[in-house]
C-alpha positions in Angstrom: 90.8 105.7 108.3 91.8 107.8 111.3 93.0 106.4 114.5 93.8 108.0 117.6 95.1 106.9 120.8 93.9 109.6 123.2 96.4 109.3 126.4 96.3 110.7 130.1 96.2 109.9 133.8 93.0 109.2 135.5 91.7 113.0 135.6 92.9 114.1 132.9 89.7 114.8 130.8 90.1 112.0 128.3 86.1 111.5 128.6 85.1 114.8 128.0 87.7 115.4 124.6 86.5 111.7 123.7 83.1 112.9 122.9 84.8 116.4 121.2 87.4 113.9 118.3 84.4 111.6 118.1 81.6 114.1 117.6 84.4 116.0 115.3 85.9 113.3 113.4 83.2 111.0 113.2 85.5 107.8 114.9 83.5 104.8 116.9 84.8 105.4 120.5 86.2 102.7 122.4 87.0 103.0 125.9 88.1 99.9 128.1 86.5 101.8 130.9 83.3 101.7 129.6 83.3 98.6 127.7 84.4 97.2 130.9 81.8 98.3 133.3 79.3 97.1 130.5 80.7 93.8 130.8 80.1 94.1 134.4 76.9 95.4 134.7 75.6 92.8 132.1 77.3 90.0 134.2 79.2 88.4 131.3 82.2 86.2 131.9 84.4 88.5 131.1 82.8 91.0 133.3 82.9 88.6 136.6 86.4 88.0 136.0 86.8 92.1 135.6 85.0 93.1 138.3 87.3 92.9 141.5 90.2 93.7 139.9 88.5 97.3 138.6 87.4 97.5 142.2 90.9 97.2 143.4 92.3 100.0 140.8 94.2 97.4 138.9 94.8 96.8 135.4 92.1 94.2 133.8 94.6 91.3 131.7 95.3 91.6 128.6 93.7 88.8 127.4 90.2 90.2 128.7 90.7 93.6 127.1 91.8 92.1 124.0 88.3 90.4 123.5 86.6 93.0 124.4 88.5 95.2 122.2 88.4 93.1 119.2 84.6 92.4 119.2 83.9 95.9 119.3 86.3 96.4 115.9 84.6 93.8 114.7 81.0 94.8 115.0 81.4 98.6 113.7 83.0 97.7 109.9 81.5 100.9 108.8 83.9 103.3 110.9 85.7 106.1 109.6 87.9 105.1 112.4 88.7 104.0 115.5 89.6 106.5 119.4 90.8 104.3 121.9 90.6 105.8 125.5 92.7 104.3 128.0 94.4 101.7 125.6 97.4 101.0 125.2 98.3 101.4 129.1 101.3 99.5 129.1 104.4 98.2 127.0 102.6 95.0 125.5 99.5 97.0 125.1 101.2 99.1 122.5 102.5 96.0 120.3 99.0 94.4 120.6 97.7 97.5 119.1 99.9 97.6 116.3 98.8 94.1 116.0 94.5 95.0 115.7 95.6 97.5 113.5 97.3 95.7 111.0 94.4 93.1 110.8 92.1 96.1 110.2 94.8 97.0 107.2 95.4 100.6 108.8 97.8 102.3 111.7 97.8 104.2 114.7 97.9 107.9 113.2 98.4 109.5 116.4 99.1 109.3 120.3 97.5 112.2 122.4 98.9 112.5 125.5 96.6 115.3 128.1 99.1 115.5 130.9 98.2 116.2 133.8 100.6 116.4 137.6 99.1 114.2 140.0 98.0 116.2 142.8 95.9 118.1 140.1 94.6 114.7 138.9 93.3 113.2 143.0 91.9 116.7 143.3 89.8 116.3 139.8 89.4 112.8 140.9 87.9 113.4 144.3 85.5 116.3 143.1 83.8 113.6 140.8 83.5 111.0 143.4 81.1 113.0 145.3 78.5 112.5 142.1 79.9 109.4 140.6 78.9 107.0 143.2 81.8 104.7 141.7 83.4 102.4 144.0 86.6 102.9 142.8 86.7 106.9 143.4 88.5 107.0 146.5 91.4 108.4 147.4 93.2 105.1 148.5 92.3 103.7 144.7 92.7 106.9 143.2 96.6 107.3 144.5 96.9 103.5 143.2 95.9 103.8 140.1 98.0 106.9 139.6 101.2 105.0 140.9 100.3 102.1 138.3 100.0 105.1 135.9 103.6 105.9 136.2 105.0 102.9 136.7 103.4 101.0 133.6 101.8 103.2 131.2 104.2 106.3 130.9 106.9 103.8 129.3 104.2 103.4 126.3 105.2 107.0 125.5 108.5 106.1 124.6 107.4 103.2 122.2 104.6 105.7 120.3 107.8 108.6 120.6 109.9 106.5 118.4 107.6 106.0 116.3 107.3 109.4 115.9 103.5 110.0 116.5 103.5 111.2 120.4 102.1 114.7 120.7 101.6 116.3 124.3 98.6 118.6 125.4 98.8 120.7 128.4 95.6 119.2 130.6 95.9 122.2 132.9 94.4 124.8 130.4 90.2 124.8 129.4 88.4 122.2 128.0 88.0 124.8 125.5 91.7 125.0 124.7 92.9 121.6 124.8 90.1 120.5 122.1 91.4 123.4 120.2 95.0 121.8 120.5 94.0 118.4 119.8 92.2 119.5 116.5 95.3 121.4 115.8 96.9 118.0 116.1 94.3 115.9 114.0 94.1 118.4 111.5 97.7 118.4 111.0 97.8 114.4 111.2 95.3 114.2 108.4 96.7 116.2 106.0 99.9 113.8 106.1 98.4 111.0 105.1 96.9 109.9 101.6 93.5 109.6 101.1 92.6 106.5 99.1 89.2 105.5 97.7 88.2 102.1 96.1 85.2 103.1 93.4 83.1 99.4 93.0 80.1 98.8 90.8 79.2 96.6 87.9 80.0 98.0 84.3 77.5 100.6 83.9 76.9 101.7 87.9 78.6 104.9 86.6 81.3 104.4 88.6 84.3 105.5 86.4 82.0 109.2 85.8 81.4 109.5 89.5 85.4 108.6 90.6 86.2 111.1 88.4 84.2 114.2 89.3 85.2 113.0 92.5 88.9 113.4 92.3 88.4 116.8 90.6 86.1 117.6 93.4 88.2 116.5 96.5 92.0 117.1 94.5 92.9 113.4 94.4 94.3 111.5 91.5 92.1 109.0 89.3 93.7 105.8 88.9 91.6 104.0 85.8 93.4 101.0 85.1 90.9 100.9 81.8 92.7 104.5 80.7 95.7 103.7 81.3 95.7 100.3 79.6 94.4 102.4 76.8 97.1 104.7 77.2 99.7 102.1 77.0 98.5 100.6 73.8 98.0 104.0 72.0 101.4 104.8 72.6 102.5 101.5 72.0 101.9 99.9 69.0 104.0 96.8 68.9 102.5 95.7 72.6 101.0 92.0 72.3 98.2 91.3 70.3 96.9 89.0 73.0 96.8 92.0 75.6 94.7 93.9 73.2 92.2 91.2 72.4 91.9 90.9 76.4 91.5 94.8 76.9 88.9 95.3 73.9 87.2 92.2 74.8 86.8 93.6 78.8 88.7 90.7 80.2 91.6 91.0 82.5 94.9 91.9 81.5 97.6 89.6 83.5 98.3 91.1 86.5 102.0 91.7 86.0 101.3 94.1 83.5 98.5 96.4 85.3 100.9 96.1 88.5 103.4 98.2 86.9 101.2 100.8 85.6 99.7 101.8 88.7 103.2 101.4 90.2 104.4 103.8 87.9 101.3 106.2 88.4 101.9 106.1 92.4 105.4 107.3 91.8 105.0 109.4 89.5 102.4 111.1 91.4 104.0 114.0 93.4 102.1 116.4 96.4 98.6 114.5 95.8 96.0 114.1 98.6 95.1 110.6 97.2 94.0 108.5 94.9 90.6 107.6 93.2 90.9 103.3 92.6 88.3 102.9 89.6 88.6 98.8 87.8 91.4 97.8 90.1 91.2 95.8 92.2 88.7 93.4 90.3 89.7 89.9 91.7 90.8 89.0 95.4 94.8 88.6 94.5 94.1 91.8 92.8 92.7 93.4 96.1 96.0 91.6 98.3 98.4 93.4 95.9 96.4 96.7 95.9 96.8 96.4 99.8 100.4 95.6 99.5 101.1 98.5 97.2 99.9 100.9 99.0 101.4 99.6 102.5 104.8 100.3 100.5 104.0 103.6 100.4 103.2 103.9 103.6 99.3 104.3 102.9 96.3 102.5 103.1 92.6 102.1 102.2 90.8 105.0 103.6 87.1 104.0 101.7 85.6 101.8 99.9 82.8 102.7 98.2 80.0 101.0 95.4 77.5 102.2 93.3 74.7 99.9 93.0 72.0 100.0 90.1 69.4 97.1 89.2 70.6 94.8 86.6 68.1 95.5 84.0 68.9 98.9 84.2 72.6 98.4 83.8 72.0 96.3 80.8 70.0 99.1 79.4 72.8 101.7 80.1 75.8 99.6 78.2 73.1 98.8 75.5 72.8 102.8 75.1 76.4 103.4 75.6 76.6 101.3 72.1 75.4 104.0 69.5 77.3 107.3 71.9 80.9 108.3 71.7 81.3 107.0 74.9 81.4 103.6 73.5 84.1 101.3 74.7 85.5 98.4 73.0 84.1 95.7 75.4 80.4 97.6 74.5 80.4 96.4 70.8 77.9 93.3 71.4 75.5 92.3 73.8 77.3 89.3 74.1 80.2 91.2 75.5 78.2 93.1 77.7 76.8 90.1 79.1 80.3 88.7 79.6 81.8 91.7 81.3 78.5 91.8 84.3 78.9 87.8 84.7 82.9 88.5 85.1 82.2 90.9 87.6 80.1 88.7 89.5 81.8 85.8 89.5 85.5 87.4 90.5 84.9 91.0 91.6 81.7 90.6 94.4 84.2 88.5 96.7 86.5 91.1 96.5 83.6 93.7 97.4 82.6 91.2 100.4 86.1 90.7 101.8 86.8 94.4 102.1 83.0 94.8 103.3 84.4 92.5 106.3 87.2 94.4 106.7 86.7 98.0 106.4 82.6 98.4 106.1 81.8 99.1 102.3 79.8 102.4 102.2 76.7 101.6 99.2 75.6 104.5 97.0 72.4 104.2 95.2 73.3 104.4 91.8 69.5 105.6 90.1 68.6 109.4 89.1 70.3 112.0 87.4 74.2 111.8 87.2 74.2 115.3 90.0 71.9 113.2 92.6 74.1 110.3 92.5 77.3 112.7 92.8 75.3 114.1 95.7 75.7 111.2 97.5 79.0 110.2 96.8 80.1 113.1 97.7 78.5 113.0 100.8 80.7 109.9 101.3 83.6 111.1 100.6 83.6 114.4 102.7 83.3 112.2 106.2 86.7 111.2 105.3 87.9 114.8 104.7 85.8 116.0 108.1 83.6 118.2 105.9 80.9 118.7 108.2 
């Protein structure tokens, strides 16, 4: 997921490079300017209680924003990410940022700041009132809002600075130019962080092919918690009978063990752009250790994505699979097979639904040829690389 703070003084062109990161990057756009002024117009509670203070050039409270803020979050679960224009303007602002953020599991990847000196921003200002027909385009509210500006919202550069994710664009060159430095910036942003993919879909979906080609695809690492369990007992024979009988038998392996194998694989894992997640995480503690792993390494969920095929036609797939040399343990009887799509319903569709609520889970439909269905999950996948 890819959030940006886009930063400026009133006139400083945040609109018009809005539309450019959200157009480029595919992000939902949330601006407290407009959300506000819909408020307004719609003559909601929140609106009323908005509406003189916008008029006066003053800051809306906190506590309005913050609702606003949140239910627009809340009702877009399938973005690739979140720009926020004109929030955080001030100290607290930032902190209750972080705070959205971490309930959304991700982070603030970068602050832009356009900047802009003020006599250039009243002149900019000024020119637009002649066409916006907004009450508060004066110069009297313009001059105001610039002074609260400077006296609230510049200190927010020093809290994003420390963190080390301020970067400063020069709002005196072309439009053209400072898109062209902030997608220098984004571009630069994106490469630094991992890409990280959750593959769901009930035994058979195709999901462990399809994560696969994937990874080889897009340069990321497939994590099979299925191989490397496999792995493990291969190499070594003395591990406990029990965890064999629960691997060949398609049950789950206690967490503890699978833990520190995809520990292992994380660190071990040097220069990748990301991982592939293929059978893990398969219940809900599963999916709050998952979450917790990867905030370690300073990473999070960037999609989650599930194959879905009919259930008759699954059944017909693992039946198949039986007599091939693709045969897994856990394929050996129908009663097994039965198991393993009742254990996925029963422990792994909550964990499918929570992140649904959380992040927006992206459904593939599993039926064709194994190239149509990589089609579309590939399609997928490049919106998080902005492959357009």
């Amino acid at each position: 997921m890819l959030n940006i703070a886009l930063f400026g003084p009133p006139g400083a062109g945040k609109g018009t490079q809005s539309e450019f990161l959200v157009r480029e990057f595919n992000l939902c756009y949330i601006s407290t300017g407009d959300l506000l002024r819909t408020e307004i117009h719609n003559q909601t509670k929140l609106g009323l209680e908005a509406q003189d203070i916008i008029a006066a050039g003053g800051l809306v409270s906190d506590e309005i924003i913050v609702q606003i803020i949140e239910k627009t979050i809340t009702d877009h679960p399938e973005a690739n990410g979140f720009l926020f224009d004109g929030f955080p303007r001030t100290y607290i602002q930032s902190y209750i940022l972080e705070g959205l953020m971490i309930k959304l599991n991700t982070a603030l990847n970068c602050l832009i700041s356009i900047e802009l000196e003020e006599e250039q921003a009243v002149k900019r200002l000024l020119e637009r009132a002649k066409t916006s027909g907004r009450s508060d385009d004066n110069e009297v509210v313009i001059r105001n809002r610039l002074k609260e500006y400077q006296e609230k919202t510049l200190p927010v550069l020093d809290f994003y600075k420390e963190k080390g994710i301020y970067h400063r664009v020069d709002g005196l060159q072309s439009i053209e130019q400072v898109s062209k430095d902030i997608n220098v910036i984004v571009q630069q942003e994106l490469r630094k962080h991992l890409v990280n993919i959750v593959m769901f879909g009930y035994p058979g979906s195709g999901r462990g092919s399809q994560g696969q080609a994937l990874a080889k695809k897009f340069g990321l690492e497939y994590v099979s918690t299925g191989a490397m369990l496999e792995e493990e007992i291969k190499n070594n024979p003395e591990m406990d009978q029990e965890i064999r009988q629960l691997y060949e038998s398609g049950q789950l392996v206690s967490d503890e063990i699978v833990v520190q194998l995809i520990e292992k694989k994380l660190e071990n894992s040097k220069g990748v752009k990301g991982f592939i997640f293929k059978g893990f995480p398969r219940t809900l503690v599963q999916s709050y250790i998952l979450d917790g792993m990867l905030k370690k390494h300073g990473s999070f969920i960037s999609k989650v994505i599930e194959i879905e095929v009919p259930t008759l036609e699954l059944i017909k797939r693992l039946d198949q699979r039986r007599s091939t040399d693709s045969c897994m343990p856990y394929d050996s009887t129908t009663e097994r097979i039965v198991q393993r799509l009742s254990d996925h319903e029963k422990k792994t569709v909550p964990v499918i639904e929570k992140y649904n609520q959380l992040h927006g889970v992206v459904k593939i439909n599993g039926m064709g040829s194994f190239e149509q269905v990589f089609e579309r999950t590939s399609t997928a996948v490049e919106k998080i690389f902005n492959i357009q």
